[in-house]
N, C-alpha and C positions, 0 to 999 in steps of 0.2 A: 504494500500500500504506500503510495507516495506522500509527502508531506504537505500540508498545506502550507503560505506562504507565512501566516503567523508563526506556523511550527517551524516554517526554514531560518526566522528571525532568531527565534529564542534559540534555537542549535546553535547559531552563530557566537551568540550572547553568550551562552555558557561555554561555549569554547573558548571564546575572548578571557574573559573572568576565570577557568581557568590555568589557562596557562600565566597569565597575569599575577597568581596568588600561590599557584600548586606549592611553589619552594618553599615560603614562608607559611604556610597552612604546616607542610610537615613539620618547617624547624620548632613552631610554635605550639603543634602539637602534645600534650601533655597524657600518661598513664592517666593522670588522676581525672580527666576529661572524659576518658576513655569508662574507668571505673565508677565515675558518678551516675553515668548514663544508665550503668545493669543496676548498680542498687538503687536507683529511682525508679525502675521497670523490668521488678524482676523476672513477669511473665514477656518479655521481648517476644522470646522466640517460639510462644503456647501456639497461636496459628499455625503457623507454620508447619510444626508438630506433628498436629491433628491433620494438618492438609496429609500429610506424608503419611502417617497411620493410614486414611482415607484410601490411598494411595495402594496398601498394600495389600488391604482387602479386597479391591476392585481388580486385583489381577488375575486371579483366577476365573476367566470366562468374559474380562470387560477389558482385553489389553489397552483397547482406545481409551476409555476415561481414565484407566488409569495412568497411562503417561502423560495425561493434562495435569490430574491431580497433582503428578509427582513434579511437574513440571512448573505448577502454581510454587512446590513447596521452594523450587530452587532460587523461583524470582524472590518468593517471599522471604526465605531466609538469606539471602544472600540481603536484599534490599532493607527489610527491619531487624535482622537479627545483627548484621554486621554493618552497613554502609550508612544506616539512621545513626547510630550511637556515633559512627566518624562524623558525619556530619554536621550531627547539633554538636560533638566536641570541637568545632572549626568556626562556631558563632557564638562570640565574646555576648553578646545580648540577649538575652533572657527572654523577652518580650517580643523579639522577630524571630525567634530560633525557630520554633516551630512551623510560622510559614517559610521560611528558607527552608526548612526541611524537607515538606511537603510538594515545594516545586521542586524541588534537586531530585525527590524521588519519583514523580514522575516522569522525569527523561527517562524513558525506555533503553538506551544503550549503554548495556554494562561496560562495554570496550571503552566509553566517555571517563568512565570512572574508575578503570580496571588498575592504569598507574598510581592514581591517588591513593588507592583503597589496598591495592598489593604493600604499598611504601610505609602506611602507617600501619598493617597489619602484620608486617615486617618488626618493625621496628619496637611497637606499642603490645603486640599480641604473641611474637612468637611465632607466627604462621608467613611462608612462602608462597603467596598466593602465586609465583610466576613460574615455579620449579615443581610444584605439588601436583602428584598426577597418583590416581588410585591405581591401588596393587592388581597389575594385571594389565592395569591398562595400554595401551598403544599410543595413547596423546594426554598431554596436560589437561589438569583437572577445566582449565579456563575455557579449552578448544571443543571440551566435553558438554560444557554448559549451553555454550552457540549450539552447539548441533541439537541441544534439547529443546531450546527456544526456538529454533527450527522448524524442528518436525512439531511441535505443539499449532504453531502460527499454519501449518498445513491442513494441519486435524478443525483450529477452529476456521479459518480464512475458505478453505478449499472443499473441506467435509472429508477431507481423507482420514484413511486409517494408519491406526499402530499396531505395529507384532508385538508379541509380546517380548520379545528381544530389546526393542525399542523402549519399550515400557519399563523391562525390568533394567535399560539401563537409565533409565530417569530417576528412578527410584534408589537404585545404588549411588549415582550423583548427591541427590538430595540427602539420603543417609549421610553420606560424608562431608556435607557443608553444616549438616544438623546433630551430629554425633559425633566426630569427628574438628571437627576445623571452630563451630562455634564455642564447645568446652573445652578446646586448646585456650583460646583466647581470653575466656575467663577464667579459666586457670594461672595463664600467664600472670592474671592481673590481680593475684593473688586470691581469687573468689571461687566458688567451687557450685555444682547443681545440685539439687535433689529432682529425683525423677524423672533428670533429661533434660529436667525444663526450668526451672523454678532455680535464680539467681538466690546464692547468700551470698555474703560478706560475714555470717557468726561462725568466728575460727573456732570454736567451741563443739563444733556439729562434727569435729574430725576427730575430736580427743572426750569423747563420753566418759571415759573412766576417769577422768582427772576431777571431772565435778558427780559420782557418785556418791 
């Protein structure tokens, strides 16, 4: 689907913006930016989750929805699990952060954002978003995600189908940016899950026997 000419404006705009700031967005980037974002939300990545749950049940006998569902899970987690919390940590304002947010996420092309978001999740979180490629696989975890975003926009845009090949590898994808890649990053930043899902910060939750 091609752009319209408002949408060719704002691509522009955000591309301007930036490379204008990308340097100074990382230098300026901070852990503690990073870490404030999961303990003010610590259900982040609970959508997401459930999409991908969703996902696994619909495989047996519904390979088409469920490489959407899984497909949903990948944009989703990738978009609010990881790149929401970079982004409100890159807006000093309180009071705009969340519509800056909000537009930044809906740009649809992760590739816009795939330097910024590799650099700070590099650095900030412990994770290689540029080298990480799942066990087995034949291409980087990055090159994996385009192809899922792919074949989804086929399935909705076109009415076409998925194998279940396709399916189960959207789902293997989405496992590893949600099991995988997002509890690296809150780990790194000293915080830990319960349930997969559910963010703490209480270092307390790892050593039971000390307060029995």
């Amino acid at each position: 689907m091609s752009m319209t000419e408002d949408e060719a404006r704002y691509e522009q705009w955000m591309d301007a913006l930036y490379r204008e700031h990308k340097e100074q967005a990382i230098e300026e980037f901070t852990d503690e930016r990073l870490k404030s974002f999961y303990v003010a939300h610590p259900l982040v990545a609970q959508l997401a989750v459930e999409t991908l749950a969703e996902a696994r049940k619909l495989l047996e006998g519904h390979s088409t929805a469920a490489q959407v569902f899984a497909a949903i899970a990948v944009e989703v987690g990738l978009k609010v699990a990881l790149l929401k919390p970079v982004v409100r940590g890159l807006v000093h304002s309180e009071s705009t952060a969340e519509i800056i947010t909000d537009l930044t996420l809906r740009h649809t092309r992760f590739d816009f954002f795939h330097q910024l978001l590799s650099e700070i999740l590099l650095k900030h979180g412990g994770v290689n978003l540029e080298s990480y490629a799942r066990e087995g696989a034949s291409k980087g975890l990055w090159a994996e995600i385009q192809e899922v975003q792919k074949c989804r926009d086929r399935v909705v845009h076109r009415a076409e189908s998925a194998t279940r090949e396709q399916a189960e590898r959207a789902i293997a994808i989405a496992r590893v940016i949600l099991e995988d890649l997002f509890p690296a990053v809150v780990s790194h930043l000293g915080l830990h899950l319960h349930d997969g899902v559910r963010v703490c910060q209480d270092w307390r939750c790892g050593r039971p026997e000390l307060f029995r």
